[in-house]
N, C-alpha and C positions, 0 to 999 in steps of 0.2 A: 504494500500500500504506500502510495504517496499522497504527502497532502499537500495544498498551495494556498494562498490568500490572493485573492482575486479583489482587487482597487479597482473601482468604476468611480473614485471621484470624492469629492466633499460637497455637501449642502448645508442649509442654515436654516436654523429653527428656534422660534423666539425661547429666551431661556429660561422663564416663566411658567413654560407651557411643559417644559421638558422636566422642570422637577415640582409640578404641583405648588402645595402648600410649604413646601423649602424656602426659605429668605432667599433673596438674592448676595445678602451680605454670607453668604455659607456656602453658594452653591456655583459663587464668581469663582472662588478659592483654585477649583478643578479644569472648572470650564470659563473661562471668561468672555463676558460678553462684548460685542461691540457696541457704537454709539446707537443703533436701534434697538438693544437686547438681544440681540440675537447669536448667536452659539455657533461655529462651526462646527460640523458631523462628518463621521464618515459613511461611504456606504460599501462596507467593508465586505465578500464576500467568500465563500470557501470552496474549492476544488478538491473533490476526492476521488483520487485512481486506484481500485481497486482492483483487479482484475479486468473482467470483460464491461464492468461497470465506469464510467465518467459521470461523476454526482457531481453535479453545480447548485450550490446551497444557498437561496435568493438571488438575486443579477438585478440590483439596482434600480434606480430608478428609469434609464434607459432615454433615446433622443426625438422620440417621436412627437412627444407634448408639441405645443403650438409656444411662439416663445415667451410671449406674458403667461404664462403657466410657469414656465422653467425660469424665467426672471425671479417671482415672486418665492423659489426655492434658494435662490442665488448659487445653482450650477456650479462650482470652478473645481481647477486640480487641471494635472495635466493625464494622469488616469482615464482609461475608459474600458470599459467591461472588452471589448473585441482584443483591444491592444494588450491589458492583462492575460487574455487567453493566449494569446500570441505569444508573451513574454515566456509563459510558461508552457510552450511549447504543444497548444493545440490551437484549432479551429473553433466554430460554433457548432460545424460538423460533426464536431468528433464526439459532441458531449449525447449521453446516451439517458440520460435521468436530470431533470430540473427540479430539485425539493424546496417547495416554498415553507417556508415558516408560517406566512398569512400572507394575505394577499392586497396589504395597505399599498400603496403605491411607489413605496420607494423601496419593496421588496420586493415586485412583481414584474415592476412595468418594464426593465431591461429582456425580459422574456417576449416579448412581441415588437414588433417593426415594421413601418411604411414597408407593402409592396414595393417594387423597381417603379412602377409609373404612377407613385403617390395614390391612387384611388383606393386605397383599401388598405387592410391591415394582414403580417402573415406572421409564422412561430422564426423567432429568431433563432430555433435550436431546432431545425427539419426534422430531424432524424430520435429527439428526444422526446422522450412519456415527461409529462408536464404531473408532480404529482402535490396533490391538498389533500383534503380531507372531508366526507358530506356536510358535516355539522360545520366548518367551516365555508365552506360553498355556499347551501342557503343561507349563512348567515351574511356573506360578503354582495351573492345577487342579489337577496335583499335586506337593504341596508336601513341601518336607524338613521335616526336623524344627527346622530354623536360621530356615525364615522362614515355619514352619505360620500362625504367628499374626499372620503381615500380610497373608498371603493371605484375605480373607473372600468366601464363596461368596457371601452376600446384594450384594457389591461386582459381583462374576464372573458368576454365572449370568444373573440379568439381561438384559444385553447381548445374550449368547449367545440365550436365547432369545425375545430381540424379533426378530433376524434383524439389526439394524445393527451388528452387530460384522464389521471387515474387518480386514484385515492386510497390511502393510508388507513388502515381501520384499528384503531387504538385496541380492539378482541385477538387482532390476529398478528401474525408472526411477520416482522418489519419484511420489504420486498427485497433488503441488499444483506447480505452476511455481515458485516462488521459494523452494520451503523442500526440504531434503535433511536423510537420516538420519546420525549417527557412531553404530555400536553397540559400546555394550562389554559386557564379562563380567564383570569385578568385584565390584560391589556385587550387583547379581543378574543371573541371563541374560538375555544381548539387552537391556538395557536402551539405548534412544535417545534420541540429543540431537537434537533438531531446531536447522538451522545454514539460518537465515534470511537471506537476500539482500537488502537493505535500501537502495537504492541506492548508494552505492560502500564498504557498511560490509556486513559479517556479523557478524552477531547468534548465539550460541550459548547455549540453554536448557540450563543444568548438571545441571538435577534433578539426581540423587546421586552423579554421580563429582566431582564438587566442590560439597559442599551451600553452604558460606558461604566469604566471602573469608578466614575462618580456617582453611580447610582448602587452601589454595591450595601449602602446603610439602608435596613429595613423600610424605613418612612420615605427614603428618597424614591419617590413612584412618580409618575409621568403624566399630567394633566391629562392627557388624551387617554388613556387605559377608564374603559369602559367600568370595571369593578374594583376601583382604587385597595379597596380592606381585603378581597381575593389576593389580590398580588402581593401586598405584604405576606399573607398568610401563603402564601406561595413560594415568595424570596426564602421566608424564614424559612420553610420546609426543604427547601432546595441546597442553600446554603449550610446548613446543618452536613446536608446529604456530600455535599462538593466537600467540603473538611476534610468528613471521615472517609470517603473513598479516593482524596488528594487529586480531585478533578483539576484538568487547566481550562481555563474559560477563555473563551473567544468573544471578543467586545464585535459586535458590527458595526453600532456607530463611533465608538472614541475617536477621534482624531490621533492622539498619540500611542493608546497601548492597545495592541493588539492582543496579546493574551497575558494571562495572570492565576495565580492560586491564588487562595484564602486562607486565611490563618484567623485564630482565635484572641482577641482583646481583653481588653479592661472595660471596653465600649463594642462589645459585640465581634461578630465577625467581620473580619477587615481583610485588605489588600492585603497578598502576601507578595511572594515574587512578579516579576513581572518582564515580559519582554517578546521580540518576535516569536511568529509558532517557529519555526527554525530553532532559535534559541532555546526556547522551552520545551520544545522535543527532543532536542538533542542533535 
């Protein structure tokens, strides 16, 4: 098995919104904001070659939006989801499985792309099973009024109707040998972590129930998570679990750390080591 981190870029997101009821005099400290509050992100994504398997674990927000869409995220980095695959020595061709964690817009939308004569939409990965989850599905097609607007159908339909859209069924046995599902409900329904088997390390993909190593404190939750006291009570459950089984965590959005363990405080569980997956795999 090999694994890769796949950089499609950084975007901005008010810093307010990112850690809820946190002060901002607490929450500058990690992430500092700029003169409109707003926080740069990453949108950080994972490669895994397993075998006959090529798992690409979310693909960013991706370039099809119109550009007051993409203005209003503020887009930059010199990154992009094709040129990382590239870097790391594949195509879009090659990849054989797309696992979305949920399907908000800056986890999804790199998964689809303008036809050649702009009229339409096609799967940016021809050849790959696009895979979610039901209970996430209807909950993403139809959407509350809390998260209408990261839900996008040009993201969704898609998929759907190329026919490689499959689904993860939290009863049955994961589709790829070394990699298993954690779901939670917090941030939005069924959202999954893939918990990568790595030779004698697991590897855990946080997408949103811990976007950066600053949301690592229980109470630090994310304005947008639909079940604010679920996710606590999730973090803690989780966190406990990543301790004792000496999990490495993979941040999506942080800007600077990419992975980290967790060690046990005087003020809970905190930041242990930290560094690239290279580094921290060995």
């Amino acid at each position: 098995m090999n694994l890769y981190i796949i950089d499609t870029g950084f975007f901005k997101l008010d810093g307010g919104a990112m850690f809820g009821v946190v002060p901002k005099s607490i929450w500058q400290r990690s992430n500092p904001a700029d003169g409109n509050n707003l926080c740069t992100w990453a949108l950080r994504c994972l490669l895994i070659e397993d075998g006959d398997h090529l798992i690409l674990v979310d693909n960013g927000i991706g370039d099809k939006q119109d550009p007051s869409f993409l203005r209003h995220y503020y887009l930059h980095g010199e990154a992009t989801l094709n040129n990382s695959l590239r870097k790391a020595g594949f195509s879009p061709a090659d990849i054989t499985d797309v696992v979305l964690t949920h399907l908000h817009f800056d986890h999804c939308g790199g998964g689809v792309k303008r036809n050649a004569d702009k009229t339409g939409f096609e799967l940016t990965f021809p050849k790959a099973r696009y895979w979610s989850n039901e209970s996430h599905w209807r909950w993403a097609t139809h959407p509350n009024h809390r998260e209408k607007a990261s839900f996008l159908s040009e993201n969704l339909m898609p998929m759907q109707k190329s026919g490689h859209l499959h689904f993860i069924a939290k009863s049955e046995p994961s589709p790829f040998p070394n990699v298993d599902f954690l779901f939670v409900d917090g941030h939005t329904e069924k959202m999954m972590l893939p918990r990568v088997r790595y030779r004698d390390r697991t590897l855990v993909f946080m997408a949103d129930l811990i976007p950066s190593a600053g949301h690592l404190p229980v109470p630090y939750v994310m304005g947008y998570d639909v079940r604010p006291l679920q996710t606590m009570e999730e973090k803690t459950h989780f966190l406990e679990e990543a301790l004792r089984e000496n999990y490495l965590l993979m941040f999506e959005h942080d800007p600077a750390v990419e992975c980290a363990t967790v060690t046990r405080t005087e003020k809970g569980i905190r930041l242990g080591n930290t560094g690239t997956l290279q580094e921290m795999l060995g």
